[in-house]
N, C-alpha and C positions, 0 to 999 in steps of 0.2 A: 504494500500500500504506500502512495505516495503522502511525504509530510509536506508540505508548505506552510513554512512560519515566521514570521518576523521579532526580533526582539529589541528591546527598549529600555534605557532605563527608566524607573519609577518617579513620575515626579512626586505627587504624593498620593497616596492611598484612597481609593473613593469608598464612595458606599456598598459595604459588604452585606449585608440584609439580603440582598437579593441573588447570593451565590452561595455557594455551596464549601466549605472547606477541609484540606487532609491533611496529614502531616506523611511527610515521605522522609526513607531512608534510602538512595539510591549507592549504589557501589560498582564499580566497572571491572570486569572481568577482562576482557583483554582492547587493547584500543590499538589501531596504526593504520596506515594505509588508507583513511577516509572512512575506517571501518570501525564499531563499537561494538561490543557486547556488555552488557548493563542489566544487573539485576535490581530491581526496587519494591522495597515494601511498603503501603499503604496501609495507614492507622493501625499498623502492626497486626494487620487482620487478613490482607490480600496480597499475594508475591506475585512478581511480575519478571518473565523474561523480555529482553528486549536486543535485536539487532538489528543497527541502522547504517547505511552506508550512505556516504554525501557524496549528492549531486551537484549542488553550486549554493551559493551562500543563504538560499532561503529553500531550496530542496533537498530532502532526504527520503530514500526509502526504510523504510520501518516496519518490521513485524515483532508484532508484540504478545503475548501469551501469557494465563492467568496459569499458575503452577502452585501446588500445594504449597501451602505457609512453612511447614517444616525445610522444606526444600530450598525456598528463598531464604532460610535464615543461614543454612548452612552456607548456600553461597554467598551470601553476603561475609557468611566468618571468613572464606579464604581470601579475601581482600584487604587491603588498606586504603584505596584509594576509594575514597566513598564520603560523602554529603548528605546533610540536614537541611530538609528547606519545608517552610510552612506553603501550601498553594491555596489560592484564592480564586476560585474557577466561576468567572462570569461569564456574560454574553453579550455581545456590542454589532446590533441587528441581526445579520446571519452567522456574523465569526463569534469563534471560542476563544476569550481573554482568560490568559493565565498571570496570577501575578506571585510570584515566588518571593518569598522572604527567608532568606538565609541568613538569620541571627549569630550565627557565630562570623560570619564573616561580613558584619553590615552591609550586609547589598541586598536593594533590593530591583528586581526586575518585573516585566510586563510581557509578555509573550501573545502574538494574536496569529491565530491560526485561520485556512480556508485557502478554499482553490485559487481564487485571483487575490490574494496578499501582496504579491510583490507590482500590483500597480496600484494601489490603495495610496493617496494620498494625501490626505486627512486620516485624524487617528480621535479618538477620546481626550480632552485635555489634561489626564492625570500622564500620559503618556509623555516620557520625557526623549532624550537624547537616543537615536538611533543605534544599537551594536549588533546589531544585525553580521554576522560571520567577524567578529573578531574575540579572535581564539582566547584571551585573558578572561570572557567573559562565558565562553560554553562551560555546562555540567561539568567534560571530562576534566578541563582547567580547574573548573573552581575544587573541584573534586581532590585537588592537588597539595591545595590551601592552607588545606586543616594543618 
């Protein structure tokens, strides 16, 4: 499946009332070549495998898969490189607004997904500075961090 996403710094926080929110623990199994493998757990309740390979700085292909909870914990134990981030999952007409809060490493980001993203231009005003493909600010980077 194809991702197309754009991502943004946060200017500031809007109204969360109307979204839904998780708390993730993601961890990356092997990364190179344009290529990831990424386990993540949600609310400590639902393990996710993930492998995405990049197409250009707002395409990826992505297959993702729900896998027993036992299973993601253990992958996640054979890792160090791995992230905490709180997500804020709203809706901004037809696209999917993600906005991530990574507390340990004050950043916070706004992510909007959907088929034509990358001619979108106009965004929501909480939406700040464009980082859309640079690399100090992807998962695997901040993943890095800690």
């Amino acid at each position: 499946m194809k991702e197309k996403e754009r991502k943004f710094l946060l200017k500031y926080m809007p109204d969360l009332t109307v979204g839904r929110t998780e708390e993730i623990e993601q961890g990356y199994l092997m990364i190179g070549d344009g290529k990831q493998l990424r386990i993540r757990i949600i609310d400590k309740q639902d393990g996710w495998f993930c492998y995405k390979t990049y197409i250009d700085s707002t395409t990826r292909d992505e297959f993702e898969y729900l896998i027993p909870i036992q299973d993601a914990v253990l992958l996640m134990s054979s890792t160090k490189q791995k992230l905490f981030k709180t997500r804020h999952k709203l809706k901004w007409g037809k696209y999917d607004v993600d906005i991530d809060v990574y507390d340990e490493l004050d950043l916070m980001t706004v992510e909007i997904e959907g088929d034509d993203v990358d001619s979108l231009t106009e965004f929501p005003p909480y939406f700040g500075v464009e980082i859309t493909g640079i690399k100090k600010y992807s998962n695997s980077s901040l993943a890095n961090k800690k």
